[in-house]
C-alpha positions as CSV (number, residue, x, y, z in Angstrom):
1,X,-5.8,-25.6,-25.9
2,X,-5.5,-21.9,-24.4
3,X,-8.0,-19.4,-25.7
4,X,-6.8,-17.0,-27.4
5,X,-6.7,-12.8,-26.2
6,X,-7.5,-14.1,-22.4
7,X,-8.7,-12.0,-19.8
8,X,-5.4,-12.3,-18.7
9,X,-4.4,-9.5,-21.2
10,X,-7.4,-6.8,-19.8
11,X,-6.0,-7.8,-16.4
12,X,-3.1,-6.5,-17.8
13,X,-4.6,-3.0,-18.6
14,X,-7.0,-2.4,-15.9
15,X,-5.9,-0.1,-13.3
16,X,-6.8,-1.2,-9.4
17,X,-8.8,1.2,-7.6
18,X,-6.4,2.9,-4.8
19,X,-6.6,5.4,-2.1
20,X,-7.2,9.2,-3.5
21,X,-3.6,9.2,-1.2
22,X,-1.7,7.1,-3.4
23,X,-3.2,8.2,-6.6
24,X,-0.1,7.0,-9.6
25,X,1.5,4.9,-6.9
26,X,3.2,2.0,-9.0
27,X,5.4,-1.0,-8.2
28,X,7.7,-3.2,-9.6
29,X,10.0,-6.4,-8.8
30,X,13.1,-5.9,-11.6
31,X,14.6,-9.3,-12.7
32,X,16.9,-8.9,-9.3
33,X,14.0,-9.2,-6.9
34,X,14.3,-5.1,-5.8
35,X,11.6,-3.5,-5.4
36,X,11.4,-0.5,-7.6
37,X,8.2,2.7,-6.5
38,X,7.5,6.0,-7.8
39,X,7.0,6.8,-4.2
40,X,9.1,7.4,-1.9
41,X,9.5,4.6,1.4
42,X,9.3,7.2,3.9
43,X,5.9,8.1,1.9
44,X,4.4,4.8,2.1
45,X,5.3,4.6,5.5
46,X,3.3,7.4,6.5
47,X,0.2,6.8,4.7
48,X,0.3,3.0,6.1
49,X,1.0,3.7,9.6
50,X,-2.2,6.8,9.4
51,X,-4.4,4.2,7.6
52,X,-3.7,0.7,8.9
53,X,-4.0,-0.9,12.3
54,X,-1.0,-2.7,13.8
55,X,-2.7,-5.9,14.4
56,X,0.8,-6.9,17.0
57,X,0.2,-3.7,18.7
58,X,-3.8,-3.1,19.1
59,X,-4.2,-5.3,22.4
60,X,-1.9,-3.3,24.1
61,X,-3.3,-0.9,26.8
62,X,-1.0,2.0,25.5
63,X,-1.3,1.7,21.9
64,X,-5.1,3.7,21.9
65,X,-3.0,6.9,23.9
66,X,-0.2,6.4,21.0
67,X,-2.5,6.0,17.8
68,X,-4.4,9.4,19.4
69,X,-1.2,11.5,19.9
70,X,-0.5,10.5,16.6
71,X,-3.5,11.8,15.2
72,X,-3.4,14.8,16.8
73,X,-0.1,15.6,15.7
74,X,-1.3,15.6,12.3
C-alpha cells in the first residue's frame, strides 16, 4: 500500500532554485500539449543563447570570434 502525504506532495510545493535572470519564470504543458510561460520566447531565447554553449557549434573555428562579438555587443 502507498503511504500516505508522500514526498511527492512537498515536491509539489518546493520551488527549484533558478538563475537570479529568470527569477518567477514558470511553465506549463495545458491538456493540448502547448506550452504555456510567463516569459516571453524571444526572452528565453536571449538568456539561453548568453548562458549556454551550443554544444553543435563549439568545434567550429569561427564560433569563439562569434560568441565574443556577441558579448561585446551586450
Amino acid at each position: 500500500m502507498a503511504k500516505k502525504g508522500s514526498t511527492n506532495d512537498k515536491r509539489k510545493q518546493e520551488k527549484p532554485k533558478v538563475n537570479p535572470d529568470l527569477e518567477g519564470f514558470d511553465i506549463r504543458i495545458d491538456s493540448f500539449g502547448e506550452i504555456q510561460t510567463n516569459y516571453n520566447i524571444d526572452k528565453i531565447n536571449e538568456f539561453l543563447n548568453k548562458n549556454v554553449e551550443d554544444k553543435k557549434l563549439v568545434d567550429r573555428d569561427d564560433y569563439k570570434k562569434y560568441k565574443n562579438s556577441k558579448d561585446e555587443e551586450e
